[in-house]
SEZA-690940 format. One line per field, with one value per residue: residue number from 1; residue in one letter; x negated, y negated, z of N, C-alpha, C in turn. Coordinates in steps of 0.1 Angstrom, whole numbers. Layout:
N
num = [NUM ...]
residuo = [a ...]
neast = [X ...]
nnorth = [Y ...]
nup = [Z ...]
caeast = [X ...]
canorth = [Y ...]
caup = [Z ...]
ceast = [X ...]
cnorth = [Y ...]
cup = [Z ...]
//
This chain:
211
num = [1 2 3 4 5 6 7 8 9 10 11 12 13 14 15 16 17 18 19 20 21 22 23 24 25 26 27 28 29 30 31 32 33 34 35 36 37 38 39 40 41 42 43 44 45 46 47 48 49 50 51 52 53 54 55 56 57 58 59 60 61 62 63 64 65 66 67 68 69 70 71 72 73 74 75 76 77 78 79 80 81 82 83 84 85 86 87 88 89 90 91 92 93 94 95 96 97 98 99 100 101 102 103 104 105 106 107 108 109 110 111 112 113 114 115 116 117 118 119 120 121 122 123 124 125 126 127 128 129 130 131 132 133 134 135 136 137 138 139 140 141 142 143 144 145 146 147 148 149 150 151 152 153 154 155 156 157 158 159 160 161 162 163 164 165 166 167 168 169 170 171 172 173 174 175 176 177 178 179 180 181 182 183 184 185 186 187 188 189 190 191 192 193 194 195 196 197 198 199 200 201 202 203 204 205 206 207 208 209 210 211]
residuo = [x x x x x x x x x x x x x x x x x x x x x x x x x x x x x x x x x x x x x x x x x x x x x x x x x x x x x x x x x x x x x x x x x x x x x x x x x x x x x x x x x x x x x x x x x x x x x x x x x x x x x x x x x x x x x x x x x x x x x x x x x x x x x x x x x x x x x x x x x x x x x x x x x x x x x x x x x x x x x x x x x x x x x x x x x x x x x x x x x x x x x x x x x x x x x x x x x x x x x x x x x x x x x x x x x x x]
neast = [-46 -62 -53 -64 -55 -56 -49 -53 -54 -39 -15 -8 -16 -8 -38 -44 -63 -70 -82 -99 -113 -128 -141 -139 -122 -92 -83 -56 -43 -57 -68 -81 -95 -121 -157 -161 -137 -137 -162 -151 -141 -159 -176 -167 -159 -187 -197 -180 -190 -178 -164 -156 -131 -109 -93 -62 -28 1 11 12 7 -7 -17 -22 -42 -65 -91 -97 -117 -142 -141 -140 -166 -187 -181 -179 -150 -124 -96 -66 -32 2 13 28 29 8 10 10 -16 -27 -12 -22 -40 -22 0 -14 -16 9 12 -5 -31 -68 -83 -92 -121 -123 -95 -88 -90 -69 -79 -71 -37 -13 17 49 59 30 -3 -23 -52 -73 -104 -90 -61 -31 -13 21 32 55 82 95 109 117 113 86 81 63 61 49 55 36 37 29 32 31 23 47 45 47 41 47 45 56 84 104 108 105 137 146 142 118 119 130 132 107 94 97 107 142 175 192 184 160 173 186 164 157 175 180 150 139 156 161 145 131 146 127 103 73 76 50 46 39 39 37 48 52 82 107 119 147 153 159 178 197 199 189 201 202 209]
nnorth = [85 87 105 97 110 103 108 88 73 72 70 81 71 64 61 50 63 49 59 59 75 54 49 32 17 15 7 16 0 4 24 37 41 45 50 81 83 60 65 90 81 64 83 99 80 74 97 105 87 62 27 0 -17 -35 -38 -35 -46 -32 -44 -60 -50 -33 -7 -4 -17 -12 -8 -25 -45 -35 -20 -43 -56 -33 -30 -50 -61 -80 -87 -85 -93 -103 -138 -141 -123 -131 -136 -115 -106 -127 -121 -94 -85 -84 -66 -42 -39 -37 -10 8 10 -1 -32 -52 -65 -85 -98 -86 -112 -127 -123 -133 -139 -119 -117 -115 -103 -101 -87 -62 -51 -25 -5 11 7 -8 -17 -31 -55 -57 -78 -67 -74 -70 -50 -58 -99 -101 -81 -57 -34 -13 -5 20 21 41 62 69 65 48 32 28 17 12 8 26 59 92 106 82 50 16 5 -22 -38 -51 -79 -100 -83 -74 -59 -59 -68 -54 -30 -43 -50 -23 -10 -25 -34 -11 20 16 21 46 76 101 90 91 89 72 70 51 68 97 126 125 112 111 90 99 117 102 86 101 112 100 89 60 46]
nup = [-157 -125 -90 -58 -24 9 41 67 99 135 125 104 80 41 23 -8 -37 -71 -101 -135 -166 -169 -148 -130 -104 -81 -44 -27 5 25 51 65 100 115 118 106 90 80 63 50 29 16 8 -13 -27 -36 -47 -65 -89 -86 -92 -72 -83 -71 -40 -31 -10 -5 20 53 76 103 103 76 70 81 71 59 63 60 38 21 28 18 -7 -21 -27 -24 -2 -12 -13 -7 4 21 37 57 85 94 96 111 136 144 164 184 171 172 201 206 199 210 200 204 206 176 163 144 125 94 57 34 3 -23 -38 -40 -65 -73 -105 -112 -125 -120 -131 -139 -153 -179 -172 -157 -131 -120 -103 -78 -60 -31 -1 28 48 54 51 31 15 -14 -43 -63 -96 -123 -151 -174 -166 -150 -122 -86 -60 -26 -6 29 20 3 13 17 17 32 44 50 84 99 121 132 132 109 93 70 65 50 30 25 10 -5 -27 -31 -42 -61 -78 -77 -78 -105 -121 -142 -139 -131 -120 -101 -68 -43 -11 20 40 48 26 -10 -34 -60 -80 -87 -73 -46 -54 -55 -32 -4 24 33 9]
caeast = [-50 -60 -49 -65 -42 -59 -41 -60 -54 -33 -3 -9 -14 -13 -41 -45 -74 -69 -92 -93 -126 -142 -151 -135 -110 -85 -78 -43 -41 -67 -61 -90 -99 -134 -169 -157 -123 -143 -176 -150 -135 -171 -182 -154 -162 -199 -199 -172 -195 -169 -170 -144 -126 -94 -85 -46 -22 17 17 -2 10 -20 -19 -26 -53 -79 -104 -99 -127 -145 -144 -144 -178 -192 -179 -178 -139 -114 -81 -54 -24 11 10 41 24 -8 14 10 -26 -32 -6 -28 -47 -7 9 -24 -20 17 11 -13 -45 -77 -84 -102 -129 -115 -88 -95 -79 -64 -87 -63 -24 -7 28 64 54 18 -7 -34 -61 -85 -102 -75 -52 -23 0 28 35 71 77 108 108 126 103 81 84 55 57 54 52 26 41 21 45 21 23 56 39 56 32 61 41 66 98 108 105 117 148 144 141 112 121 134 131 102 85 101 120 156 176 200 175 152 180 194 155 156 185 180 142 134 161 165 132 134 141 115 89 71 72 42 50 29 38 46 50 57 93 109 133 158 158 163 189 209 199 186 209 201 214]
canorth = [80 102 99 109 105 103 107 79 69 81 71 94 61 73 55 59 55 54 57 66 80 44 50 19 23 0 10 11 3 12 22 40 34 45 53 86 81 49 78 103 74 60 96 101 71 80 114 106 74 52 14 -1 -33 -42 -36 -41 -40 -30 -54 -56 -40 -37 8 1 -27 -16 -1 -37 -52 -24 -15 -58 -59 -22 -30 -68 -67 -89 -83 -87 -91 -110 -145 -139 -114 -137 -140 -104 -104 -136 -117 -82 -82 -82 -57 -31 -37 -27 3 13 6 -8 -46 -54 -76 -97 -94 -95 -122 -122 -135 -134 -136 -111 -120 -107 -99 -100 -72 -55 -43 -18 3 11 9 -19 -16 -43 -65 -58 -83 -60 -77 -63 -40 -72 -108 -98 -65 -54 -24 -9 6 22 27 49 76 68 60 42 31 18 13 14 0 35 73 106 105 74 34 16 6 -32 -44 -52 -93 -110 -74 -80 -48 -58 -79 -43 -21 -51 -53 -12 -4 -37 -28 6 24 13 29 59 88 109 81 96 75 76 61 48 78 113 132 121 119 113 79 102 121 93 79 109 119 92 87 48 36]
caup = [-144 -114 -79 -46 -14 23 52 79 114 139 122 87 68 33 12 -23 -43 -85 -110 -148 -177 -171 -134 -124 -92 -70 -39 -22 17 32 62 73 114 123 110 107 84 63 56 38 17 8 -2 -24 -41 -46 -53 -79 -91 -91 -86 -68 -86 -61 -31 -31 -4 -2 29 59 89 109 101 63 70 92 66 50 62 58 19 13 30 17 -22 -27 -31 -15 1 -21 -10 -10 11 29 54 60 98 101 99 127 145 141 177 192 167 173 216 211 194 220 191 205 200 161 167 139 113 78 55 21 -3 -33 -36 -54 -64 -81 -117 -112 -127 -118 -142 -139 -163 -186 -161 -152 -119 -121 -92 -81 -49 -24 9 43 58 57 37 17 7 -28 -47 -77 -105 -129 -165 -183 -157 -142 -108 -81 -51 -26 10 34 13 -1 18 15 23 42 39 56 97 95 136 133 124 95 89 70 64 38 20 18 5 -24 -30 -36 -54 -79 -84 -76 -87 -117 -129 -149 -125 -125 -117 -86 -56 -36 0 28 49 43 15 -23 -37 -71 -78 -89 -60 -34 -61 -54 -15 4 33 33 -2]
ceast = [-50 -57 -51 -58 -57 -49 -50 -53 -40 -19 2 -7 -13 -23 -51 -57 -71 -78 -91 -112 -138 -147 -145 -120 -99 -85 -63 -43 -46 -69 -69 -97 -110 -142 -161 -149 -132 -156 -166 -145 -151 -180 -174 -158 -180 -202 -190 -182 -188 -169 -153 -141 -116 -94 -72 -39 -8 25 8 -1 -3 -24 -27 -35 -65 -88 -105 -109 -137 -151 -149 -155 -189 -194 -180 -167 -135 -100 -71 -37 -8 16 18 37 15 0 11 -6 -33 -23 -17 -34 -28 -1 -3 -21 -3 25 4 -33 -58 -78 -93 -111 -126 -106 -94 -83 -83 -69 -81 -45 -22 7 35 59 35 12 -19 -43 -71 -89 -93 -57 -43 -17 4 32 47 70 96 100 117 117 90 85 76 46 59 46 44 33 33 27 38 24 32 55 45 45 39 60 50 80 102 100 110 130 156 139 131 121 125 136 119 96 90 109 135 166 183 188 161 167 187 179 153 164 182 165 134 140 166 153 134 134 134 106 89 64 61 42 37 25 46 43 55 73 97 122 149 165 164 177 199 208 200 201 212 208 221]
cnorth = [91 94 108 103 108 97 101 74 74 78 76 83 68 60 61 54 64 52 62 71 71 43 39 26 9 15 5 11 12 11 31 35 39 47 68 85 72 60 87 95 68 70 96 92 68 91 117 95 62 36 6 -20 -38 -34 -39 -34 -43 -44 -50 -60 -34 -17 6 -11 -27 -8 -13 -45 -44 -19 -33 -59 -51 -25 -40 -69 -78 -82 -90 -86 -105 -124 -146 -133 -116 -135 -130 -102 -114 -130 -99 -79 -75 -71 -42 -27 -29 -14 11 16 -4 -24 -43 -63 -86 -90 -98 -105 -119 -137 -135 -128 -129 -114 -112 -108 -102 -86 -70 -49 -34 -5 3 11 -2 -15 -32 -42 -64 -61 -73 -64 -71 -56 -50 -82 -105 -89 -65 -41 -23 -1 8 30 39 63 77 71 52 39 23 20 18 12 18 50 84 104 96 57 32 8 -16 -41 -49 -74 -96 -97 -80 -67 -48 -64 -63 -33 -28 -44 -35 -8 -14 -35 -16 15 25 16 41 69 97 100 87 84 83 66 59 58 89 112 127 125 113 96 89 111 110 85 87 115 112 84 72 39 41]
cup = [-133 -98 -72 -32 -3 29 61 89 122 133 109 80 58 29 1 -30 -62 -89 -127 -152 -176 -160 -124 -117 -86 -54 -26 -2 22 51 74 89 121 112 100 91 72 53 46 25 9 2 -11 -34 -51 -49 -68 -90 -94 -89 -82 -77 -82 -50 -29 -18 -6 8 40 75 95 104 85 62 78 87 59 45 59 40 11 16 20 2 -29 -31 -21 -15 -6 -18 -9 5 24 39 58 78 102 105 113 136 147 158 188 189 178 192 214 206 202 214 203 199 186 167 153 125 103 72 40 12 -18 -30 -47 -54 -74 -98 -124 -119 -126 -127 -136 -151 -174 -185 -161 -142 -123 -106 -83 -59 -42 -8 17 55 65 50 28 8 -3 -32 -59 -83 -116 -141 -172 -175 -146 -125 -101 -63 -39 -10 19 32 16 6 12 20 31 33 51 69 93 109 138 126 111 88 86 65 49 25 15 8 -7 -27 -42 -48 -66 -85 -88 -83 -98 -128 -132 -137 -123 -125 -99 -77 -45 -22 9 43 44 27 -2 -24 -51 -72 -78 -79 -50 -44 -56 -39 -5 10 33 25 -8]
//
């Protein structure tokens, strides 16, 4: 499986786009916010010839959802995502003003639930489902066993746990969530977060100030 990272909108979303030999893609949180930012992700996907079969999101914090509508119109997917954070999207005009974001002229909405041991296919591909709420109620993480992959939005950082003041945020309820699903994955599975830089489970087993 290959994986290309973009860094989008002012807040260095990451989103990921996988793919394998049969062409066939998902993409992770898309988080692209103008013509601009959505043109380098729709070159990428035809210059590679890829065809997109998921859009999936971590959770849906208005930064990793405003290429949403965007790739669901462009590709014929649907937003995928876990039902628990449908509040964050009718709340989306509010979060965006007090970030200092421009209005959306409409949120997108989640046209499939993804749930706690759910799985993802593409190509030859699986990501498992794994539901770790705190940071939101209905965030969940992609893991991808084959290539000890770890796709882990804003739950899991470098060094760091995702921010927990925010909307249906619970702090203890992220940090059980981590140590009882996260780390307990083989430690070298590389965690790929929703901001910043990649880091390793077995690192944050042994560094991360948080747990």
């Amino acid at each position: 499986m290959k994986i290309n990272i973009f860094e989008f909108n002012p807040i260095a979303e990451n989103t990921y786009l996988l793919y394998d030999d049969t062409k066939e893609c998902v993409i992770i949180d898309a988080g692209c916010c103008n013509d601009s930012e959505n043109k380098v992700l729709q070159n990428f996907i035809t210059d590679n010839g890829l065809t997109v079969k998921h859009l999936i999101n971590t959770h849906l914090h208005f930064d990793h959802v405003l290429g949403a509508s965007f790739v669901c119109s462009h590709f014929g997917v649907v937003l995928e995502a876990n039902a628990a954070d449908k509040f964050l999207l009718e709340g989306m005009p509010a979060q965006m003003k007090m970030f200092g974001f421009p209005p959306v002229a409409a949120a997108p909405v989640i046209g499939k639930e993804l749930n706690d041991g759910d799985v993802v296919e593409f190509g030859k591909q699986k990501l498992h489902v794994l539901h770790v709420p705190g940071h939101s109620p209905g965030h969940v993480v992609f893991y991808h066993k084959e290539s000890d992959s770890l796709f882990t939005g804003d739950v899991l950082f470098r060094e760091s746990i995702g921010r927990t003041d925010l909307a249906g945020g619970n702090h203890q309820q992220l940090v059980t969530g981590i140590k009882k699903k996260l780390l307990t994955l083989p430690p070298q599975t590389t965690v790929y977060p929703g901001h910043g830089p990649a880091t390793t489970i077995g690192f944050e087993a042994e560094n991360n100030p948080y747990l």
